[in-house]
C-alpha positions as CSV (number, residue, x, y, z in Angstrom):
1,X,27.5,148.9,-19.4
2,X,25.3,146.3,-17.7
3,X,22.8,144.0,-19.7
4,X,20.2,145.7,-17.3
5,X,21.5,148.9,-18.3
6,X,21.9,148.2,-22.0
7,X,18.3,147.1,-22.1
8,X,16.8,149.9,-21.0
9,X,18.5,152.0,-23.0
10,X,17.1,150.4,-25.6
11,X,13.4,150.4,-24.4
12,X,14.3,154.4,-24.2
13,X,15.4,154.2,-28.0
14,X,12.1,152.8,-29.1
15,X,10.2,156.2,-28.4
16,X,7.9,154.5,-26.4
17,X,7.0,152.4,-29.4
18,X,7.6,149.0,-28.0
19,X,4.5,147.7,-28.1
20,X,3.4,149.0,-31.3
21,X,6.7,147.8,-32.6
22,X,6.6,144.5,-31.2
23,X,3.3,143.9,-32.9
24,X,4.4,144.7,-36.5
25,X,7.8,142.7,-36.2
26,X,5.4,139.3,-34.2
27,X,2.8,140.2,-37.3
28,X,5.6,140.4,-40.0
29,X,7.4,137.2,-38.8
30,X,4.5,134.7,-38.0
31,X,2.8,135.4,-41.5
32,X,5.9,134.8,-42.9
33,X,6.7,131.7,-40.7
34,X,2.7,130.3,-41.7
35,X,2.8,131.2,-45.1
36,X,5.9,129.1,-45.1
37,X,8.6,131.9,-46.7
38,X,10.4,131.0,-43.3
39,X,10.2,127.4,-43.5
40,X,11.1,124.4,-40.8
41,X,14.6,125.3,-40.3
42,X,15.8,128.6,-41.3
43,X,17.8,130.1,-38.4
44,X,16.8,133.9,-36.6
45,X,19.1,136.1,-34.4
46,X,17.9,138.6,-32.3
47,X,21.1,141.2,-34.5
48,X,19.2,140.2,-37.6
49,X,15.6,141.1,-36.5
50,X,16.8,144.7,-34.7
51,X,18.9,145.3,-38.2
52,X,15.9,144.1,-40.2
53,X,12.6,145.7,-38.6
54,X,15.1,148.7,-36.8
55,X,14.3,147.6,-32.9
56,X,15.5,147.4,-30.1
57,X,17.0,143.7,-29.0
58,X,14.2,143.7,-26.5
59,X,11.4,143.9,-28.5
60,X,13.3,141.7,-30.7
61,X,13.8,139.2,-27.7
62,X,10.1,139.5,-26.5
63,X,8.9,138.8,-30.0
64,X,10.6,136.0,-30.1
65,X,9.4,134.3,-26.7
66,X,5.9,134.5,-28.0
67,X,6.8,132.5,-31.3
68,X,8.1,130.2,-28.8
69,X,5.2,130.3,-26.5
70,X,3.3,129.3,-29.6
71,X,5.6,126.3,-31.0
72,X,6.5,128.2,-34.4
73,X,10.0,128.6,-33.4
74,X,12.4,127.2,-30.4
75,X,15.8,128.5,-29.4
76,X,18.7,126.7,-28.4
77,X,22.2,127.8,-27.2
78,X,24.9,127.5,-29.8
79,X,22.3,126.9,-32.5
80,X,20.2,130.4,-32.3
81,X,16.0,130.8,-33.2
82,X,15.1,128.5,-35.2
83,X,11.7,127.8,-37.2
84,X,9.7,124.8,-36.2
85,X,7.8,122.3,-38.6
86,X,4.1,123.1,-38.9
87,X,3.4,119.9,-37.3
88,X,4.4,121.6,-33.6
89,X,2.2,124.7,-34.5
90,X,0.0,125.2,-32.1
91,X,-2.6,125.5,-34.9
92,X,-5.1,127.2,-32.3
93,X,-3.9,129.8,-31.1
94,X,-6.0,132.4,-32.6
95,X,-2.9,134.8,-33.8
96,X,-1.4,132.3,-36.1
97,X,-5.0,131.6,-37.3
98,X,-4.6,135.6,-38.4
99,X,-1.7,135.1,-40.0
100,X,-2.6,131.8,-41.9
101,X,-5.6,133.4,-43.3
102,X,-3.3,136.2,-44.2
103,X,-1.5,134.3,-46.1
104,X,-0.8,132.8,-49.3
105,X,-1.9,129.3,-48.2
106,X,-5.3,131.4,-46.8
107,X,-7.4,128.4,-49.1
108,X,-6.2,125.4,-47.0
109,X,-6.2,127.4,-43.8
110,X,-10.1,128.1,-44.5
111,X,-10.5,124.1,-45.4
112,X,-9.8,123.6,-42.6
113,X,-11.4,125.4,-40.2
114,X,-14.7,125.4,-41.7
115,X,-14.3,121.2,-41.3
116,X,-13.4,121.8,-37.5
117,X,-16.5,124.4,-37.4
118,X,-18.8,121.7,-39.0
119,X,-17.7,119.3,-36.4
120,X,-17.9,121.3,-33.5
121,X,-20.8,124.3,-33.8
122,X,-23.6,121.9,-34.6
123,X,-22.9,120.0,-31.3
124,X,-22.2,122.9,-29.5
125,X,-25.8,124.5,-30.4
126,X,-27.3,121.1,-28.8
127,X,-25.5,121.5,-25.6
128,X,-26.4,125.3,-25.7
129,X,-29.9,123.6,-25.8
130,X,-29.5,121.3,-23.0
131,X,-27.3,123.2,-20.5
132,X,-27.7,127.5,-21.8
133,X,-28.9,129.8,-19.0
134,X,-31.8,132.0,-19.4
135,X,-30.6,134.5,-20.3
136,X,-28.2,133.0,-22.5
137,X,-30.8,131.8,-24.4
138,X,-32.4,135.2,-24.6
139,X,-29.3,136.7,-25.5
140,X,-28.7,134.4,-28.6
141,X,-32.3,135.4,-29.8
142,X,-31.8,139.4,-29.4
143,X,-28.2,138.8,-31.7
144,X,-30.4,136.6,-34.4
145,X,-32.5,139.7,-34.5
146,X,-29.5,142.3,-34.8
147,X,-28.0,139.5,-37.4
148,X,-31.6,140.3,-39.5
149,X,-31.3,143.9,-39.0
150,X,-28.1,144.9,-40.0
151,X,-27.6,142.1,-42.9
152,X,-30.6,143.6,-44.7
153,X,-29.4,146.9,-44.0
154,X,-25.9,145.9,-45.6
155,X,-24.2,147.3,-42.3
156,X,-20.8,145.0,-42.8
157,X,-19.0,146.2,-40.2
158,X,-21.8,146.0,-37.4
159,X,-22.9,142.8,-38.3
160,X,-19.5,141.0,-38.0
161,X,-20.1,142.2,-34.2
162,X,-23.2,141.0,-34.2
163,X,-21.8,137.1,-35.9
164,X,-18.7,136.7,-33.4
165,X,-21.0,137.7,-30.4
166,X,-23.6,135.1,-31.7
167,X,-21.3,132.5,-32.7
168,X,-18.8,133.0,-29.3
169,X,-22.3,132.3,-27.2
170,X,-23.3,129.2,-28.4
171,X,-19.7,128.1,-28.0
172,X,-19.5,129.3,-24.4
173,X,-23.0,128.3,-22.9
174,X,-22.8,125.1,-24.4
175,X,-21.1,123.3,-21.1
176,X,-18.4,122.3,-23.3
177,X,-15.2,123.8,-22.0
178,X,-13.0,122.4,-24.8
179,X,-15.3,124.0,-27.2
180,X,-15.6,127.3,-25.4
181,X,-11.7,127.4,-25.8
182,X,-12.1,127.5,-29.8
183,X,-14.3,130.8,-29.4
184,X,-11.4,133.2,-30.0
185,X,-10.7,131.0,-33.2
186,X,-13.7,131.6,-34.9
187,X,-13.5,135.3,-34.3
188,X,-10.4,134.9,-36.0
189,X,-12.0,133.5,-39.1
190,X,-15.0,135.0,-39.0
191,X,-13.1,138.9,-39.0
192,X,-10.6,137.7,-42.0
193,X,-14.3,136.6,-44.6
194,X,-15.0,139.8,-43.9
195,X,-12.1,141.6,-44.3
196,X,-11.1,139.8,-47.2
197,X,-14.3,140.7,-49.1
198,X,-15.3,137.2,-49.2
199,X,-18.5,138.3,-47.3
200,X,-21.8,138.9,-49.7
201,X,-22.5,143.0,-49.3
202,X,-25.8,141.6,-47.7
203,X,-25.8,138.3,-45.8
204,X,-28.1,135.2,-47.8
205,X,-31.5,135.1,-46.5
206,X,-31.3,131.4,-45.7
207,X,-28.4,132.1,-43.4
208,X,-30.4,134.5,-41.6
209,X,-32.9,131.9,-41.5
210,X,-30.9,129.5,-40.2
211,X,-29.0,131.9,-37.0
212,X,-32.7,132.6,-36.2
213,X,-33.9,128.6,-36.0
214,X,-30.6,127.9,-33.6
215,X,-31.6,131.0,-31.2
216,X,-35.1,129.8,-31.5
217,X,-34.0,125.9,-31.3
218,X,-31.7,127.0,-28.3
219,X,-34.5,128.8,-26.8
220,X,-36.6,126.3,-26.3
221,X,-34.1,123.9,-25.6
222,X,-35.2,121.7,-28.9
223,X,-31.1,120.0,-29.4
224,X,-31.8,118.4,-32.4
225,X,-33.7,121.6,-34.1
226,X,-31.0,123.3,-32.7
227,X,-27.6,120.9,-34.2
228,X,-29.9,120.5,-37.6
229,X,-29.6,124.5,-38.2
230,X,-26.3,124.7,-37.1
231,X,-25.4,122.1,-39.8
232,X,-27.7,124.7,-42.3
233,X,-25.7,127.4,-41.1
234,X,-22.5,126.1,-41.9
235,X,-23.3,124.3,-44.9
236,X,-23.8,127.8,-46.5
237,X,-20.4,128.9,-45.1
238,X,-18.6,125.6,-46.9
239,X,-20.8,126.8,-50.5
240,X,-19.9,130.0,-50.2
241,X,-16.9,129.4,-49.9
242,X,-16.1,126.9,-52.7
243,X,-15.1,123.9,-50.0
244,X,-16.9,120.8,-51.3
């Protein structure tokens, strides 16, 4: 039987699964690879993974060029898969942000993202000042009033929405393209408070204070109101979150 041939038979064995299938064994094997149970060195075969997780060498194969794709593993011939050292990570990519904060070393993971989100979002929400279109600018200010809405109303689920929107704008009209690119990121952490249950049932006033002086700030194009908010913002994330 031909590799070609072989292959599809296996696609055919998967039920129509694949991608399903693929996305448990890639979630399975980069929370172990970030949580470190699969550390800088330990060797993968495609057998192993289709014995292990029961599919086909395919999705086996596929999952594997992602890890690749995303510098947590590399292959080599006559050596096999192998695990990569966390210094080659590429620690952005929003899927292995999922899976750090999913696993045990979650604490450090949020360390250090709420650091890069102090850096970054204040200066971002001056540049959203400067260089936001109009109706960017009217956009941020209809979220900070959904934000109000729905975190006095306790509605968890509807005001994550509402956060990631809010928080993705001010990355992406801010004219900064390299801080646009870490939107997808801070989806990423702001989903895994929540779904953690490290989210208050209702949000603290003085955060919804402070998303409604960065709209406003942003709105009329005040930079420095709108970096000093930001910098309120966040400082209630780091409290909240023990990070001193």
């Amino acid at each position: 039987m031909s590799m070609a041939t072989s292959e599809s038979a296996d696609d055919a064995n998967d039920g129509g699964l694949s991608p399903a299938m693929h996305e448990r064994v890639l979630d399975a094997l980069g929370v172990a690879i970030a949580s470190g149970r699969l550390g800088p060195g330990s060797r993968l075969t495609l057998e192993g993974l289709q014995q292990e997780y029961g599919v086909s060498r395919t999705v086996a194969r596929d999952t594997m060029k992602v890890l690749e794709s995303m510098n947590l593993v590399y292959s080599r011939r006559r050596v096999g898969i192998v695990v990569q050292s966390p210094e080659r990570w590429n620690v952005y990519d929003p899927k292995l942000v999922r899976w750090r904060l999913a696993s045990e070393r979650r604490a450090q993971q949020y360390a250090s993202l709420t650091e890069l989100r102090i850096a970054v979002e204040p200066i971002a929400a001056a540049g959203a000042a400067r260089r936001a279109s109009a109706a960017e600018r009217s956009q941020l200010v209809e979220l900070a009033a959904d934000l109000r809405r729905l975190g006095e109303a306790g509605e968890l689920e509807a005001f994550l929405a509402a956060d990631i929107a809010y928080h993705r704008l001010v990355l992406t009209s801010c004219g900064n393209e390299m801080f646009s690119s870490l939107e997808g990121m801070v989806a990423e952490v702001l989903t895994s408070r929540t779904k953690q249950g490290l989210m208050p049932f209702k949000p603290r006033p003085e955060a919804l204070d402070a998303h409604e002086a960065v709209a406003a700030a942003v709105a009329g194009g005040d930079a420095t109101a709108a970096e000093t908010a930001m910098h309120h913002i966040l400082d209630e994330v780091r409290n909240a979150m023990g990070l001193h």
